[in-house]
Rosetta silent file (secondary structure, phi, psi, omega in degrees, C-alpha in Angstrom):
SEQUENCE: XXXXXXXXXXXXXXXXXXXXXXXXXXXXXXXXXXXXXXXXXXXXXXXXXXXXXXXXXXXXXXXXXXXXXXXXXXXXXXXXXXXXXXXXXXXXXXXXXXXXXXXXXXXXXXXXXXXXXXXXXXXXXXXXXXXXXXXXXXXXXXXXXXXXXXXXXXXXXXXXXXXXXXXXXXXXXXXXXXXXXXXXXXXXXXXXXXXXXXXXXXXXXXXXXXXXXXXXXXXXXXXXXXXXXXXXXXXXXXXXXXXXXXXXXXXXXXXXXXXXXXXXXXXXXXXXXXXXXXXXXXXXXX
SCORE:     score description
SCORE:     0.000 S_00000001
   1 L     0.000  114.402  157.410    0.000    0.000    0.000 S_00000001
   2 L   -29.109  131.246  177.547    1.264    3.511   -0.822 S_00000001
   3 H   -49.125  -46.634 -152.371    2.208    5.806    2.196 S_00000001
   4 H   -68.425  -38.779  166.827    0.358    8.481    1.155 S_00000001
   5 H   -63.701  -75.350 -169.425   -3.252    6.674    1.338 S_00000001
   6 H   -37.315  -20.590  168.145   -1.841    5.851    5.082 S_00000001
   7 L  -126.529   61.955  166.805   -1.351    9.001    6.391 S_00000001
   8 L    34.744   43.742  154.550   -4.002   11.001    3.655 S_00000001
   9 L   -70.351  114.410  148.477   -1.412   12.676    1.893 S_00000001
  10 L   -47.189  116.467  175.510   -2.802   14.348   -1.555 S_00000001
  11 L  -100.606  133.521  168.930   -0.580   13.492   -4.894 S_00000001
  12 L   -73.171  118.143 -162.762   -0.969   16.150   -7.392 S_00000001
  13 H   -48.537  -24.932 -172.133   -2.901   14.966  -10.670 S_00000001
  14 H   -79.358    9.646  174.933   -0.078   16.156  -13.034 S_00000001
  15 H  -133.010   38.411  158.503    2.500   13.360  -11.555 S_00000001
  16 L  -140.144  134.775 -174.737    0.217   10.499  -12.188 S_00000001
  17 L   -97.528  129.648 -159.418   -0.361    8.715  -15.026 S_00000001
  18 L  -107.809  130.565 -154.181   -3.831    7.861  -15.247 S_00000001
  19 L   -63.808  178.589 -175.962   -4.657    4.146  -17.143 S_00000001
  20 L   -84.361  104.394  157.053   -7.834    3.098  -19.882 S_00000001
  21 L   -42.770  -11.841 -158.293  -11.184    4.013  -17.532 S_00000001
  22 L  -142.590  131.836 -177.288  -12.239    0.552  -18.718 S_00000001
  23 L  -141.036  150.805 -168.690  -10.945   -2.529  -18.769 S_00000001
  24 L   111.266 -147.344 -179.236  -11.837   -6.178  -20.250 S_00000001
  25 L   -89.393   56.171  178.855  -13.720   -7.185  -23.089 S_00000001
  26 L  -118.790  177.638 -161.093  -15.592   -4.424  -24.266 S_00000001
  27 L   -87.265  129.970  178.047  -16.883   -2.833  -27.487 S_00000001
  28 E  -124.388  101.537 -152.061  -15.715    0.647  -28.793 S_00000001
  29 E   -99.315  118.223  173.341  -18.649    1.951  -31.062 S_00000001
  30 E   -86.471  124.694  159.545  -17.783    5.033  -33.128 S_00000001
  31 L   -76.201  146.106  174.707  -20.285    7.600  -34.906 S_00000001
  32 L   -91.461  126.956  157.917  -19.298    8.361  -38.696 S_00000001
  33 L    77.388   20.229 -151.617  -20.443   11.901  -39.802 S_00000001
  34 L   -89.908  -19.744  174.774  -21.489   13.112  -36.530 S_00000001
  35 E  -138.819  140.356 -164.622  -21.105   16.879  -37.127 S_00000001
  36 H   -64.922  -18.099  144.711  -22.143   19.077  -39.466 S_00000001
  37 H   -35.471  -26.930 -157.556  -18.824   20.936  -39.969 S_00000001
  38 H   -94.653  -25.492 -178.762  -16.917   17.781  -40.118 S_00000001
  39 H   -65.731  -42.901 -163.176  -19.284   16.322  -42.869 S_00000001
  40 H   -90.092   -3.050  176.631  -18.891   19.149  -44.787 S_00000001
  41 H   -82.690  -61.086  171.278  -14.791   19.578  -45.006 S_00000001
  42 H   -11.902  -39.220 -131.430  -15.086   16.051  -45.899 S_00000001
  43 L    23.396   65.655  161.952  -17.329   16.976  -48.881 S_00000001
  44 L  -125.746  167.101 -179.956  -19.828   14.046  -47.951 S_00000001
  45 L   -79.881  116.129  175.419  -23.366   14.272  -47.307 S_00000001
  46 L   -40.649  118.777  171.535  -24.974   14.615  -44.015 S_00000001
  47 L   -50.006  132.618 -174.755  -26.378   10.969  -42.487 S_00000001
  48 L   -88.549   -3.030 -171.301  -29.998   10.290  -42.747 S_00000001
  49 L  -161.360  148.531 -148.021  -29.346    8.053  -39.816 S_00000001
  50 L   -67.728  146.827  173.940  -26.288    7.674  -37.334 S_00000001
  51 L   -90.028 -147.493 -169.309  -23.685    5.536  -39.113 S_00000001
  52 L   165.477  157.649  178.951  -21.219    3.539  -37.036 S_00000001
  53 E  -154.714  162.226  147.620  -17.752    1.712  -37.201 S_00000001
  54 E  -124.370 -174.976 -177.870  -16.175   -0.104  -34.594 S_00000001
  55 E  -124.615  150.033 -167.377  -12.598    0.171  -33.274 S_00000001
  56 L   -83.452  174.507  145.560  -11.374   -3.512  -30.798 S_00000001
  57 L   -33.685  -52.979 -163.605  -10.815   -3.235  -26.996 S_00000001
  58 L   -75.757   -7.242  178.667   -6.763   -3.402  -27.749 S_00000001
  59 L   -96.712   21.236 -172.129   -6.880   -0.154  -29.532 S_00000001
  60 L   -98.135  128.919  164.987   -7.777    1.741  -25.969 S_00000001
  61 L  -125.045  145.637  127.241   -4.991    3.395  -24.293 S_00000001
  62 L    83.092   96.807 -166.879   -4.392    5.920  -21.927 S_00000001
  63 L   -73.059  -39.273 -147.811   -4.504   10.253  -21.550 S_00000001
  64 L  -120.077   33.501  178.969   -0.796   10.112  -21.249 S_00000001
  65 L   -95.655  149.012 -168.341    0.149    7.122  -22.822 S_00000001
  66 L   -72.617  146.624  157.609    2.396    7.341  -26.220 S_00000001
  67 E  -105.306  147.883 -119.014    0.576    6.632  -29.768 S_00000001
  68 E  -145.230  118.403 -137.008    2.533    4.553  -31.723 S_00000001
  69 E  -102.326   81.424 -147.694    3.112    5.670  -35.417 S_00000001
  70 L   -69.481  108.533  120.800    2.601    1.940  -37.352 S_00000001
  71 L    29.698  113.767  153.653    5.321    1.216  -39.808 S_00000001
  72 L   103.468  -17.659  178.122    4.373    1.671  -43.717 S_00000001
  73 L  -103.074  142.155 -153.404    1.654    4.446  -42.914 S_00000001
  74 L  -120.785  -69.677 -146.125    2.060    8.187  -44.511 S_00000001
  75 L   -77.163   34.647 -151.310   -1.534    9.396  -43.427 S_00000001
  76 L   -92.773  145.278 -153.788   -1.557    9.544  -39.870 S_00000001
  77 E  -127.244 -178.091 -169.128   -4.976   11.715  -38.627 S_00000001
  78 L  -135.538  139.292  119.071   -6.599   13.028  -35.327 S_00000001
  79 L  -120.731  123.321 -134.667  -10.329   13.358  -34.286 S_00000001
  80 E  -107.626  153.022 -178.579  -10.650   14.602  -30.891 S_00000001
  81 E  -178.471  148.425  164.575  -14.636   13.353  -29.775 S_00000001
  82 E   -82.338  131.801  175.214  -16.784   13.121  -26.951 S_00000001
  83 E  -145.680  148.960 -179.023  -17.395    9.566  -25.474 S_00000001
  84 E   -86.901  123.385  166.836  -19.831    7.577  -23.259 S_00000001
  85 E  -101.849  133.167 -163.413  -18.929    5.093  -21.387 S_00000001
  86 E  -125.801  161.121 -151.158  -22.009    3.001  -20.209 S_00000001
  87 L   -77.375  -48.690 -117.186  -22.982    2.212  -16.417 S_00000001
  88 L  -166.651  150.367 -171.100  -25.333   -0.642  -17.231 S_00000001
  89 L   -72.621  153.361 -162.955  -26.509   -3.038  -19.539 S_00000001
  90 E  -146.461   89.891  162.534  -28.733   -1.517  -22.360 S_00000001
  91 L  -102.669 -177.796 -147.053  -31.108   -3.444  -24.533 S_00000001
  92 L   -46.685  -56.003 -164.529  -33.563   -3.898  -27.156 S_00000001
  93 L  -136.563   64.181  149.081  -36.483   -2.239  -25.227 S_00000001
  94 L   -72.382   61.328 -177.560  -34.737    0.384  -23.098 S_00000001
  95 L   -50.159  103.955 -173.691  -35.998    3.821  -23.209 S_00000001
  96 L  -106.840  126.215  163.827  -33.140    5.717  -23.398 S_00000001
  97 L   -85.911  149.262 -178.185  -33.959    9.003  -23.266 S_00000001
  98 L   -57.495  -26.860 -153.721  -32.171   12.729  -23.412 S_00000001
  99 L   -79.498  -38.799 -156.411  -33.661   13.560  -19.416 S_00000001
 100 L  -102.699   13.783  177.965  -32.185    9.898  -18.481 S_00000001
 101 H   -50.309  -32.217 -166.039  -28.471    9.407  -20.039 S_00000001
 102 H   -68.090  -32.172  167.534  -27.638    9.142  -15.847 S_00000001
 103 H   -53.370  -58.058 -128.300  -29.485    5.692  -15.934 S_00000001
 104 H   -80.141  -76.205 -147.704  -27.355    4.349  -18.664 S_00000001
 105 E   -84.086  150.119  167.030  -24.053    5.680  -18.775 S_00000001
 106 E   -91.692    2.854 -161.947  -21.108    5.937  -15.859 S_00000001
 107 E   155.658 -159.515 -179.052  -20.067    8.958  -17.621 S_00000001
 108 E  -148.470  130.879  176.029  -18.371   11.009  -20.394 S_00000001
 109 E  -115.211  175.901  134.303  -14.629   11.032  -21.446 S_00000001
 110 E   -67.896  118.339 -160.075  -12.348   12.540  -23.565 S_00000001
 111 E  -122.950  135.907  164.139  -12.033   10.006  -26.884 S_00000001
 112 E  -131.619  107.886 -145.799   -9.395   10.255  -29.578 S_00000001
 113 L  -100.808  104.527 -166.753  -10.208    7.989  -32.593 S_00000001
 114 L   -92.025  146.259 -141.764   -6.640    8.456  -34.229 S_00000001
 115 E  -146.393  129.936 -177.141   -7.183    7.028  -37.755 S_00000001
 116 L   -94.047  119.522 -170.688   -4.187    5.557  -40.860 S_00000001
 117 H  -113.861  -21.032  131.793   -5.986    7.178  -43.750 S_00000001
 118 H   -73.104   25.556 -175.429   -4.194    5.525  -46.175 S_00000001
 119 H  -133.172  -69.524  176.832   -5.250    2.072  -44.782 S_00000001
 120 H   -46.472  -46.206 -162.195   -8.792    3.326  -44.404 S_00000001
 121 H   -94.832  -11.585 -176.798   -9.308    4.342  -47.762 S_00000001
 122 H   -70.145  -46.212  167.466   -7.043    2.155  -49.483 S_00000001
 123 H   -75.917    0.514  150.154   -8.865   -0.966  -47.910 S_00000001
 124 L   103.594  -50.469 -161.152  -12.117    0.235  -48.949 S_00000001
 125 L  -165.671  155.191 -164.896  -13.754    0.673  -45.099 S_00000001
 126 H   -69.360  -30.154 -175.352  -12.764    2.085  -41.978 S_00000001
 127 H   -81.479   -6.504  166.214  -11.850   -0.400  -39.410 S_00000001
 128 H   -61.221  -58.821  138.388   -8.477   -1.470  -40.168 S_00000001
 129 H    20.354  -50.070 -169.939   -7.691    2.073  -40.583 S_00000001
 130 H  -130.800   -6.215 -164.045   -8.338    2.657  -37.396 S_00000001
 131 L   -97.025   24.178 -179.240   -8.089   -0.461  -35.026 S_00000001
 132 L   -89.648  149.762  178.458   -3.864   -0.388  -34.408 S_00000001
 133 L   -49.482  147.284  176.695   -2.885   -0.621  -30.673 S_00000001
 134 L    75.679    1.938 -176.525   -2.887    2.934  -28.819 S_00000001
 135 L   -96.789   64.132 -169.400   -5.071    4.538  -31.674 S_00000001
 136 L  -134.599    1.887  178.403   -7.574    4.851  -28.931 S_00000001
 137 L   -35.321  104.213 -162.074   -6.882    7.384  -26.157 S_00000001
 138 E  -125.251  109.733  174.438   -9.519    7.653  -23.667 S_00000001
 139 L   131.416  175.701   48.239   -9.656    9.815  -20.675 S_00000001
 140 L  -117.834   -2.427  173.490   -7.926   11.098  -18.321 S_00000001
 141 L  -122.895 -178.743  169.698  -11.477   11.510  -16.116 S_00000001
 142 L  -145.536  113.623  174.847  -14.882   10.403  -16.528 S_00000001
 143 L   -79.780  118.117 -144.146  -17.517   12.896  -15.546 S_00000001
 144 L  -107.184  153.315 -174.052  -20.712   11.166  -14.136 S_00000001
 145 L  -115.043  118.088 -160.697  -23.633   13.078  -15.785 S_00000001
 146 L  -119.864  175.018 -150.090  -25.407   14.984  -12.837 S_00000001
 147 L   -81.986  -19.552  165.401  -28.369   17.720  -13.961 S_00000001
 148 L   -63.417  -56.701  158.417  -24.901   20.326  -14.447 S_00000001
 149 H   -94.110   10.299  153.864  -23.754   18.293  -17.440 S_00000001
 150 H   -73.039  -44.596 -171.774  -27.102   17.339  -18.760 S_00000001
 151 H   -63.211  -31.345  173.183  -27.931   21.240  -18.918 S_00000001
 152 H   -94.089  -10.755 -141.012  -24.240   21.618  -20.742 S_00000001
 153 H   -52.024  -53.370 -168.009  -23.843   18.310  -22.658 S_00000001
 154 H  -100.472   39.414  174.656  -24.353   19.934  -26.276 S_00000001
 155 H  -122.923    9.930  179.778  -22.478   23.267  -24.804 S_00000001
 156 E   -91.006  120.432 -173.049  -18.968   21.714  -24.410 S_00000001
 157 E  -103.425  153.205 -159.213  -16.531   23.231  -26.670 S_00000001
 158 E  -117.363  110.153 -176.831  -13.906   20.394  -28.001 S_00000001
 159 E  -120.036  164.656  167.422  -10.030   21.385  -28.750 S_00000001
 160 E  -161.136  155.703 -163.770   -7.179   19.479  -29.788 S_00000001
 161 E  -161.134  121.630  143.291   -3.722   21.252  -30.279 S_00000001
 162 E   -93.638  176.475 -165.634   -0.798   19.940  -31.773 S_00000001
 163 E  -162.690  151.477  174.540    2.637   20.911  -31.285 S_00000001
 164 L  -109.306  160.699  173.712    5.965   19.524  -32.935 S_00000001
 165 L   -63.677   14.851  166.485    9.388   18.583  -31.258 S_00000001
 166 L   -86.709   -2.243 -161.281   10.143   22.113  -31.574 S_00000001
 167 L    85.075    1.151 -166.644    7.011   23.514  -30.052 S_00000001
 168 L   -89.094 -165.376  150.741    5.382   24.909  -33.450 S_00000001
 169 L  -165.313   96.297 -165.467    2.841   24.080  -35.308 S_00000001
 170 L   -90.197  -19.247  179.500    3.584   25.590  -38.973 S_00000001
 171 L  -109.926   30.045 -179.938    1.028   23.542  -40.666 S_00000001
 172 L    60.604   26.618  164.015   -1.952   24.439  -38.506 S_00000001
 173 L   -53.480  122.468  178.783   -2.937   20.978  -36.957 S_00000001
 174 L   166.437  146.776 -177.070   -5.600   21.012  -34.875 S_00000001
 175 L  -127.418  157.467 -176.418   -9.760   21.334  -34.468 S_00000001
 176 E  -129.491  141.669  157.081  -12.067   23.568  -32.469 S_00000001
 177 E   174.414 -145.216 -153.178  -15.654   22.792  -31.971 S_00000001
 178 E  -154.286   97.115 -173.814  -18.464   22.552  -30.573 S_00000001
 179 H   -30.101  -44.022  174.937  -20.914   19.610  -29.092 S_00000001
 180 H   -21.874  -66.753  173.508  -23.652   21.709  -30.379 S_00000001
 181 H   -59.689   26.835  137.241  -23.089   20.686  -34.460 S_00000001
 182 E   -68.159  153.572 -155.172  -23.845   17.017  -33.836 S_00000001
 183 L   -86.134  -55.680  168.608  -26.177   15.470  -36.375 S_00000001
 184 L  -127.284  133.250 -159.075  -27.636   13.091  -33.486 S_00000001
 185 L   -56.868  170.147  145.699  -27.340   13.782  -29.815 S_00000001
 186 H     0.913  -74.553  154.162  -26.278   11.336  -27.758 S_00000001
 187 H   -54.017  -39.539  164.941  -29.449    9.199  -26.826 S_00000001
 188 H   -67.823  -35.596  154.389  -29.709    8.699  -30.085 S_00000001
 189 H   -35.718  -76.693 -164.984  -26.482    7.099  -30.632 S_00000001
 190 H   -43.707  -73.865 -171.696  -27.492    4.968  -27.776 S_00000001
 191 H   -37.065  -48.267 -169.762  -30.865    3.883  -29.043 S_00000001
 192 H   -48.483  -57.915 -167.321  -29.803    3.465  -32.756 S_00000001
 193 H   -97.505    5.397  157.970  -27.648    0.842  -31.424 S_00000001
 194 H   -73.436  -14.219 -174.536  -29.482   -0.738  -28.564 S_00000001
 195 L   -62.413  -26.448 -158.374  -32.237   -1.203  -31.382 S_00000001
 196 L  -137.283   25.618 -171.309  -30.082   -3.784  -32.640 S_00000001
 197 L   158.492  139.780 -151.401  -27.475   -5.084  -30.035 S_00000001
 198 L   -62.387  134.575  136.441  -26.800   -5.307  -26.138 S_00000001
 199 E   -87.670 -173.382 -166.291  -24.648   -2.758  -25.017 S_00000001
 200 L  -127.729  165.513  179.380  -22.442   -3.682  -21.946 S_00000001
 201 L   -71.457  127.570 -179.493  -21.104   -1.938  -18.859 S_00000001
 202 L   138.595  -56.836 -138.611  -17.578   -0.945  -20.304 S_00000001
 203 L   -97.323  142.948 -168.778  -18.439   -0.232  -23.589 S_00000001
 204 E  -119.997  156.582 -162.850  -17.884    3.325  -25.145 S_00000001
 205 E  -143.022  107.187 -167.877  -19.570    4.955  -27.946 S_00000001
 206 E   -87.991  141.526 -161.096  -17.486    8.100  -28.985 S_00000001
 207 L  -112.573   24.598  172.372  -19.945   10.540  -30.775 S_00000001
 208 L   112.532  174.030 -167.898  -18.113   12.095  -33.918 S_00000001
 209 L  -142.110  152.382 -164.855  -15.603   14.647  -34.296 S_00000001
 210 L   -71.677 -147.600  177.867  -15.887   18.763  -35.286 S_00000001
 211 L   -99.739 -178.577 -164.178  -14.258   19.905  -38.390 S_00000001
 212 L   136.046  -77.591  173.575  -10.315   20.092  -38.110 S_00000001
 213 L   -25.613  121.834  160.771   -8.981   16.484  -39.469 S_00000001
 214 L   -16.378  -93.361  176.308   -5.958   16.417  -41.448 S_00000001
 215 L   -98.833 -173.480 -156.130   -7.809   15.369  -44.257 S_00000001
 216 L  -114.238  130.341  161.983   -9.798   16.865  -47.265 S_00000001
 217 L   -56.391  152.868  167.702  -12.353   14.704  -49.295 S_00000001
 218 L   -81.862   10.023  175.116  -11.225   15.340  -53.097 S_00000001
 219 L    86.392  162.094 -172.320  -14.517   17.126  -53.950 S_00000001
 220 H   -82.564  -21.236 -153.007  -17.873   16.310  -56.122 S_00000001
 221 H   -85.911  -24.085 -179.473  -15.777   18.552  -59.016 S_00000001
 222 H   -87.118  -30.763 -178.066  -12.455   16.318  -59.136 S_00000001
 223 H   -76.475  -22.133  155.667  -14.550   13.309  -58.786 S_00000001
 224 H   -74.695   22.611  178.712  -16.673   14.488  -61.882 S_00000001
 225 H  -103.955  -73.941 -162.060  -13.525   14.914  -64.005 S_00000001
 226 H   -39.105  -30.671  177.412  -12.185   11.123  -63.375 S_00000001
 227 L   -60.204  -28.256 -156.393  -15.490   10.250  -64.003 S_00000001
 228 L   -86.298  -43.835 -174.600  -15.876   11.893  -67.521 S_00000001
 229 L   -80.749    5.149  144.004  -11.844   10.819  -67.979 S_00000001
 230 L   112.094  -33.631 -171.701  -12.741    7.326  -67.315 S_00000001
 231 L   -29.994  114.992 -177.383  -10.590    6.744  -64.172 S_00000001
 232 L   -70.920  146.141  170.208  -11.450    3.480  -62.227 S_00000001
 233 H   -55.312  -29.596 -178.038  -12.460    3.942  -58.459 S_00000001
 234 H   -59.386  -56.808 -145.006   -9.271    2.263  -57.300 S_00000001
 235 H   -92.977    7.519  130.150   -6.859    4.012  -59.122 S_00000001
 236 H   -41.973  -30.886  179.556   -8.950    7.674  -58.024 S_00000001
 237 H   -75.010  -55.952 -144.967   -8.344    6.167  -54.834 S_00000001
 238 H   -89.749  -20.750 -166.313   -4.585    5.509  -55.096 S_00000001
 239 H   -94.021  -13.050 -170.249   -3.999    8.960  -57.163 S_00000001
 240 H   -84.540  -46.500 -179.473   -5.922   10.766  -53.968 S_00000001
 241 H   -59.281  -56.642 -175.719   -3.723    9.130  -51.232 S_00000001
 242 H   -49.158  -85.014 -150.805   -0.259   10.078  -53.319 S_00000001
 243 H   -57.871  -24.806  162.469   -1.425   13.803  -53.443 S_00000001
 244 H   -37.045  -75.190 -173.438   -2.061   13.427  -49.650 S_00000001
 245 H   -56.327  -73.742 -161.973    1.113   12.545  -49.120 S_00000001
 246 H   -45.338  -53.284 -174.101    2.923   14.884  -51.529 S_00000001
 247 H   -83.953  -26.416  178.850    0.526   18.315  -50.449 S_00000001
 248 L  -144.601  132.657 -161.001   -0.688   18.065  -46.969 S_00000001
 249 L  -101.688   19.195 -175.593    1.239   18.438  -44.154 S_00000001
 250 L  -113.540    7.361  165.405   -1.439   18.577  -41.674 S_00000001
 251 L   -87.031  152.343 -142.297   -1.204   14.800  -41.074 S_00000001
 252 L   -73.641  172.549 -171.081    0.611   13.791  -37.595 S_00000001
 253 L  -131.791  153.772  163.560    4.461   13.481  -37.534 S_00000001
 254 L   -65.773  131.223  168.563    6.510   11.503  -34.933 S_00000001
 255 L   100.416   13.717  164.871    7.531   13.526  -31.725 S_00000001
 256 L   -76.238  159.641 -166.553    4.015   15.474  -32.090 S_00000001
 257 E  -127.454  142.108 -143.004    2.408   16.465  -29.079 S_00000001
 258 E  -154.695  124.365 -166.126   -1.123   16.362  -28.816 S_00000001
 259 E  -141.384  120.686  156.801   -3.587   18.150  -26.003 S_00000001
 260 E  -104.421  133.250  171.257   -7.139   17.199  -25.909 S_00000001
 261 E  -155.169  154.209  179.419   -9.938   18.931  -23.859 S_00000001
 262 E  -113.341  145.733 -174.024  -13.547   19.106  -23.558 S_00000001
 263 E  -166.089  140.518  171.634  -15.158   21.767  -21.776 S_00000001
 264 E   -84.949  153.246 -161.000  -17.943   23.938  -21.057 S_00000001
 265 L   -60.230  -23.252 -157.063  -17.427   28.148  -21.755 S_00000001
 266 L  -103.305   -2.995  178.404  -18.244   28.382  -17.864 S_00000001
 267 L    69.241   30.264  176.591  -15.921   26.054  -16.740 S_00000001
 268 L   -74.159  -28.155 -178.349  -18.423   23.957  -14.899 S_00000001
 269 L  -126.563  131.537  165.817  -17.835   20.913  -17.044 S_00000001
 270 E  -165.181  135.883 -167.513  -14.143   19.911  -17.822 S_00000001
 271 E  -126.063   47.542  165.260  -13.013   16.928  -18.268 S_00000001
 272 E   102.778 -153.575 -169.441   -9.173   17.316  -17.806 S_00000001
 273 E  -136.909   85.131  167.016   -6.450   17.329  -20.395 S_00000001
 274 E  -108.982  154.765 -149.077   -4.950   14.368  -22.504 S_00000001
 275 E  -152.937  104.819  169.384   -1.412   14.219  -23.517 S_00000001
 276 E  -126.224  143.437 -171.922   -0.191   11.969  -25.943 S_00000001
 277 E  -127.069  146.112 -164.658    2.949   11.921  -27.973 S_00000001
 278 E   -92.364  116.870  158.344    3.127   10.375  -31.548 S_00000001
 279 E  -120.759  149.816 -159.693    6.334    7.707  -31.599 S_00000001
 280 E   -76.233  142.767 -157.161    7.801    5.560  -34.023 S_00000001
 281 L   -69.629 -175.130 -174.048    6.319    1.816  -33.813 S_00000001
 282 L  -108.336  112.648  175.261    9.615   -0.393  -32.422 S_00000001
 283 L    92.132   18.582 -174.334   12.321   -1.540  -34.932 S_00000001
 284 L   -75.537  -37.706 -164.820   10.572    0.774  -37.590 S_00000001
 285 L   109.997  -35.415 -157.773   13.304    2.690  -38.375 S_00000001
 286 L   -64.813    0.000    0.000   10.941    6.092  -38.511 S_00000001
């Protein structure tokens, strides 16, 4: 036993590193599309209904734990997101409601669904993309939802800030936003997917990301040229990841430093600070 619980000494939160809120086998359910800013940098079309991916258990790590740059990937991205963690088992004919998220859930984190974007698009669908260990940072608190954060929940402004090992940031990584722009609230999340599978205590369902993300959809106007010019979807695919890589410089770098926080304007709701640093996978070379 530590001294300090024996005689009540207080350790100061900044010299402890605090572990994945969750632990075992559970399910990490992602919204697609979740905000209308983020849909629209994209250039895709708002969802008529929430979409979903999932990400495994093995990709959750950590506020201050390192993310680990995977070998062979050029695209590496950020979306900074609010996520639920839930109290209680949730099924088929639940009423989950906006007044009653307090039944459900143990809380709200900070979620960062860090994403290989040349894996994702090259393979066609998102979860490989996105399921390597550490791209999963979750935390560093969990906020129990009391009638203060129900009254703020879609008032929480969302930052992420990079930094390089120099301290810059020359190509302007980073996102600002707002809970407010999500295309479906919370409950809804929940319900869409209690409609069709249990969730479990454990399992978190991070609820979309602002605008911000490294990358830029190629547009309806470049995809109506390849169309006209004949261009197979693959190789449209294969010529849009190469100009990634050649033109934008807002995807992550090794030795970036990365500060997430969620918060309300009044500072009533805050749910810390995670601090993660982007390092080269082991024996990469990078």
């Amino acid at each position: 036993m530590n001294n300090s619980m024996i005689s009540g000494e207080t350790l100061p939160l900044a010299g402890l590193r605090p572990l994945v809120p969750v632990t075992g086998r559970v399910q990490v359910y992602c919204a697609g599309l979740n905000y209308q800013d983020h849909a629209g940098e994209v250039r895709m079309p708002l969802p008529k209904s929430p979409i979903f991916f999932t990400k495994p258990g093995s990709s959750l790590c950590g506020a201050r734990d390192d993310i680990v740059h995977p070998e062979g990937v050029a695209l590496l991205d950020y979306e900074v997101e609010l996520a639920a963690i839930v109290g209680r088992r949730i099924g088929q004919y639940d009423a989950v409601k906006e007044d009653g998220l307090r039944d459900f859930l143990l809380g709200i984190a900070i979620f960062n669904d860090v994403s290989a974007r040349d894996v994702q698009l090259a393979a066609g669908q998102w979860f490989l993309g996105k399921s390597y260990r550490t791209f999963a940072p979750l935390g560093p608190l969990v906020q129990t939802i009391d009638d203060t954060v129900r009254d703020r929940l879609y008032r929480l402004d969302l930052s992420l800030r990079v930094s390089d090992v120099d301290g810059e940031n020359p190509a302007g990584k980073g996102q600002r936003g707002t809970t407010g722009d999500m295309v479906f609230r919370l409950h809804e999340l929940i319900a869409a997917l209690a409609e069709r599978a249990d969730l479990m205590p454990g399992d978190v369902i991070a609820t979309g990301t602002p605008a911000g993300v490294a990358m830029r959809g190629p547009g309806r106007f470049r995809n109506r040229i390849a169309e006209v010019l004949g261009i197979a979807p693959g190789k449209r695919t294969a010529m849009f990841i190469a100009g990634e890589r050649k033109n934008n410089r807002r995807y992550l770098s090794i030795g970036d430093r990365l500060v997430l926080s969620i918060k309300s304007d009044d500072g009533l709701v805050d749910l810390g600070e995670q601090r993660c640093t982007i390092i080269a996978a082991r024996g990469s070379g990078l």
